[in-house]
C-alpha positions in Angstrom: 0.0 0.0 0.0 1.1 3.9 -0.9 2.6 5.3 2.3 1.3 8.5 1.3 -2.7 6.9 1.2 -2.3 4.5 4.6 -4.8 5.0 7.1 -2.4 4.3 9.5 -0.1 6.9 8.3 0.7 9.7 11.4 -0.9 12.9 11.1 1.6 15.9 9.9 1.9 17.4 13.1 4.9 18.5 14.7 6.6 16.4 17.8 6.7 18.5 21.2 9.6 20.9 21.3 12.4 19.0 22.8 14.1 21.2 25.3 18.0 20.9 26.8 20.4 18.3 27.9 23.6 20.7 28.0 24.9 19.3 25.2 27.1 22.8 24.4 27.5 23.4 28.4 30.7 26.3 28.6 31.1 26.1 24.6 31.3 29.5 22.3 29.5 29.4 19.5 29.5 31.2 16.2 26.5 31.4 13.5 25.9 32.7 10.2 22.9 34.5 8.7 21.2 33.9 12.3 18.7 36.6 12.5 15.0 35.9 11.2 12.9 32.5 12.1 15.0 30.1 9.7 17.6 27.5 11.0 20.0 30.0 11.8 18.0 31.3 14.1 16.6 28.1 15.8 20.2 27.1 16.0 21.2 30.0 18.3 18.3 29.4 20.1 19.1 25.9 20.7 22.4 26.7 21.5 21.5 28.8 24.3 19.1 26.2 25.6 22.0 23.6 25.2 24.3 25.3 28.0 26.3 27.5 25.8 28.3 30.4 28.0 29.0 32.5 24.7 27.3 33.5 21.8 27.9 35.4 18.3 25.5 35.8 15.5 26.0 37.3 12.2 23.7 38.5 8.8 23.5 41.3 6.5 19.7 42.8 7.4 21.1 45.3 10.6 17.2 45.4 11.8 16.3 41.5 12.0 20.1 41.0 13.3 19.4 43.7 16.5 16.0 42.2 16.9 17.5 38.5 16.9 19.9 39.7 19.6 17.6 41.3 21.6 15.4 38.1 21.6 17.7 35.6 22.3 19.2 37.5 25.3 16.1 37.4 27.0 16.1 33.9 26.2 19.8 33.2 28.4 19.6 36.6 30.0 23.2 35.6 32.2 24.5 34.7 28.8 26.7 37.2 26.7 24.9 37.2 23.0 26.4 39.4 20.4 25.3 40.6 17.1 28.1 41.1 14.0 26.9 42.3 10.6 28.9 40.3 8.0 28.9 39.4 4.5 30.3 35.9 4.1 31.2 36.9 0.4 33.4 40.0 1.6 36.6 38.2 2.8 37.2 41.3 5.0 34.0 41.5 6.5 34.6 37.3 7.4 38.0 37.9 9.2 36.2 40.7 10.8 33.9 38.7 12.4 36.0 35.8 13.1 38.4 38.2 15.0 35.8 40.2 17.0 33.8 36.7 17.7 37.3 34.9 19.1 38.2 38.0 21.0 34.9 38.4 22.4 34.2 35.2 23.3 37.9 34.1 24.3 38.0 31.7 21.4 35.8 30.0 19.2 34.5 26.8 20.4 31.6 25.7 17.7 31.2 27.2 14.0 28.3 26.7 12.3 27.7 28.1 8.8 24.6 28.6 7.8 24.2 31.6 5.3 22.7 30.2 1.9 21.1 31.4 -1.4 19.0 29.7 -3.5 16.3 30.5 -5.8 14.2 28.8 -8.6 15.1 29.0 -12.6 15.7 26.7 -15.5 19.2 26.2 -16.8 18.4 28.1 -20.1 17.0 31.0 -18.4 19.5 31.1 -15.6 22.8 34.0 -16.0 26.0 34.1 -15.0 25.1 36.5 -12.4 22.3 34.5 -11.1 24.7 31.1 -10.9 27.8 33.1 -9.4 25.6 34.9 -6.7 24.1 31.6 -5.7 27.2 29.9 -5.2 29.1 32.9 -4.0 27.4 33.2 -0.8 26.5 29.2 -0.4 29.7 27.4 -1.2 32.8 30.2 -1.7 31.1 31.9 1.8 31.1 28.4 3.4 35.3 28.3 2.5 35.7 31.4 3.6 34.3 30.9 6.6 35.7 27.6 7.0 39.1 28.6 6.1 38.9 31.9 8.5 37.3 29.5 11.4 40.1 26.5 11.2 42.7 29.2 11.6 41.2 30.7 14.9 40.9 27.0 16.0 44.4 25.3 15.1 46.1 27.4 17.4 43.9 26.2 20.5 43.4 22.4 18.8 39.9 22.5 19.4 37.0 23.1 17.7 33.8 22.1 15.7 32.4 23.2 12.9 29.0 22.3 11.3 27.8 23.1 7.4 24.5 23.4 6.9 24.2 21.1 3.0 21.1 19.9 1.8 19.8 16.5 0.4 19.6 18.9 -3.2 23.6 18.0 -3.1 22.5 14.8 -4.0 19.4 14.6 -5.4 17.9 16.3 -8.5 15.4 19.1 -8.7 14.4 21.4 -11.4 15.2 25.0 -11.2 17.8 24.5 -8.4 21.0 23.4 -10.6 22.6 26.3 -9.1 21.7 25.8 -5.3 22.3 22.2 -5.8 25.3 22.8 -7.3 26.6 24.9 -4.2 25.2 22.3 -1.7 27.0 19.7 -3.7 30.4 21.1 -3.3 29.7 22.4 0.6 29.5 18.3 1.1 32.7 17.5 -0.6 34.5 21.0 1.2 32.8 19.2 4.2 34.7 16.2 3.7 38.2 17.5 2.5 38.8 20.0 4.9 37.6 17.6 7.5 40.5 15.5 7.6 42.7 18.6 7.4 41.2 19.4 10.4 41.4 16.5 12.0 44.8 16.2 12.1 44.5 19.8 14.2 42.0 17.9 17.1 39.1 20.0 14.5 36.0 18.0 13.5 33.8 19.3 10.6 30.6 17.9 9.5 27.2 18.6 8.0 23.8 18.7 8.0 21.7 18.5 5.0 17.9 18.9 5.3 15.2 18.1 2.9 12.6 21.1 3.7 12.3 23.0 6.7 9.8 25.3 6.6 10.7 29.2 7.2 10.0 32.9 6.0 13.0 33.1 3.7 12.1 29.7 2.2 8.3 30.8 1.8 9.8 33.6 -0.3 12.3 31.7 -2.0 10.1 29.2 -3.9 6.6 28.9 -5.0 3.5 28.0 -2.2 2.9 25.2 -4.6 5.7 23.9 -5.2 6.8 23.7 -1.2 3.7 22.3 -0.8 4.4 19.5 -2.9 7.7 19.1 -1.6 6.4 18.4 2.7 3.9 16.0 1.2 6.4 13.8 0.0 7.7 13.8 2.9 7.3 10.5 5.0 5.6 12.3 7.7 3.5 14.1 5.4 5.0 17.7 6.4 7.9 19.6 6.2 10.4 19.8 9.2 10.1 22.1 11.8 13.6 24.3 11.6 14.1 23.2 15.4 14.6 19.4 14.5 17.3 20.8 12.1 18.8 22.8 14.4 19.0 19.8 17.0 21.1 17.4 14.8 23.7 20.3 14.2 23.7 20.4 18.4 24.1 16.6 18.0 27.1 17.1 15.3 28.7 20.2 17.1 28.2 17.8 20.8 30.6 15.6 22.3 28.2 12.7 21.7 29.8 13.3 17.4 33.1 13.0 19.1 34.4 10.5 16.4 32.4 12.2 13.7 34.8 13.6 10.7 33.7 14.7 7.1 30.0 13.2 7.7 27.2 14.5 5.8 24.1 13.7 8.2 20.5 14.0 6.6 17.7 15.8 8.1 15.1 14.1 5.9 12.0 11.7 5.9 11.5 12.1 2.0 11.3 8.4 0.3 14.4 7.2 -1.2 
């Protein structure tokens, strides 16, 4: 019988929030494009809730970033949380933040980047701007970062930084060669520098969702289409950007301790 027609199939509802274990207890933690409701957000928030005693956010939208801020310090209010505009495309502006983050914070202990770009259009109707803006800011901001981040880290030999990839870098979707071109190579930058940094007591891995549902996504792709999309999913729904942001807790946790280079999907979809 069709999953998708089962009478016994679960009803799309979301599970209960799942709330801390101290997974990040005395960690610093670092996160890109952070401010608004989407994964970056959630993320911080969990990190909070996960015993973190330091937090930095960055994005490029001053107003949401301030109002981010201002929300997740009442959230921890003992807990220093601190707001960076950056662009991850800038190199600059990335070893600006690294800097004032690892200053701040008295060294970096968790990296998780998160800033992305995607978009719908067919091949023939997609320009070179359009394809070198998507992967500027998804996969070159994602080295930069990673590249400025292992540097802060080798000299301390500790660290952990988590990607956000998608299941797009392996499976194929119309309108989204560019995105899933970026998310493509953030798995195999995953990978490589991963055992680079291992060598440094580093670990880097990734999480690649399927669709969690958020503003920036809603305005990203057709209703219709994201519609389609969460009811293919096994549970009949998108994910909720908190279940997302829980695995990259798992991957940036001890519990991932002998994690290197893994790519860890976020996804009910059928195979």
């Amino acid at each position: 019988m069709d999953l998708d027609t089962s009478p016994d199939r679960a009803p799309a509802v979301a599970p209960p929030y799942v709330p801390g274990h101290g997974l990040l207890a005395g960690r610093s933690v670092l996160i890109t494009a952070a401010a608004g409701q989407g994964i970056g957000f959630a993320t911080a928030r969990r990190a909070l809730e996960e015993g973190a005693r330091a937090l930095t956010i960055s994005d490029i939208h001053p107003r949401r970033l301030e109002e981010a801020v201002a929300t997740l310090q009442e959230i921890a209010p003992q807990t220093p949380v601190a707001g960076q505009l950056a662009d991850v495309t800038v190199e600059e502006q990335v070893q600006g933040l690294i800097g004032k983050a690892d200053a701040a914070m008295e060294g970096i202990d968790v990296l998780v980047n998160n800033a992305g770009l995607g978009g719908v259009k067919p091949v023939v109707e997609m320009t070179d701007e359009d394809w070198h803006r998507v992967l500027d800011v998804t996969l070159n901001g994602t080295f930069r970062m990673t590249r400025a981040g292992l540097r802060a880290m080798m000299s301390r030999r500790r660290g952990t930084i988590v990607n956000n990839a998608s299941v797009l870098g392996w499976r194929a979707q119309k309108g989204q060669a560019h995105y899933a071109a970026a998310k493509a190579g953030v798995m195999a930058l995953t990978r490589c520098s991963a055992l680079e940094a291992a060598e440094h007591g580093i670990r880097v891995n990734a999480v690649s969702p399927s669709i969690a549902m958020h503003d920036f996504l809603k305005r990203s792709a057709p209703e219709e289409v994201l519609s389609q999309l969460a009811a293919r999913e096994a549970f009949g729904r998108a994910a909720e950007v908190w279940e997302v942001a829980n695995v990259i807790m798992f991957l940036a946790s001890d519990y991932a301790s002998y994690m290197v280079g893994e790519v860890v999907s976020v996804s009910s979809q059928h195979a």
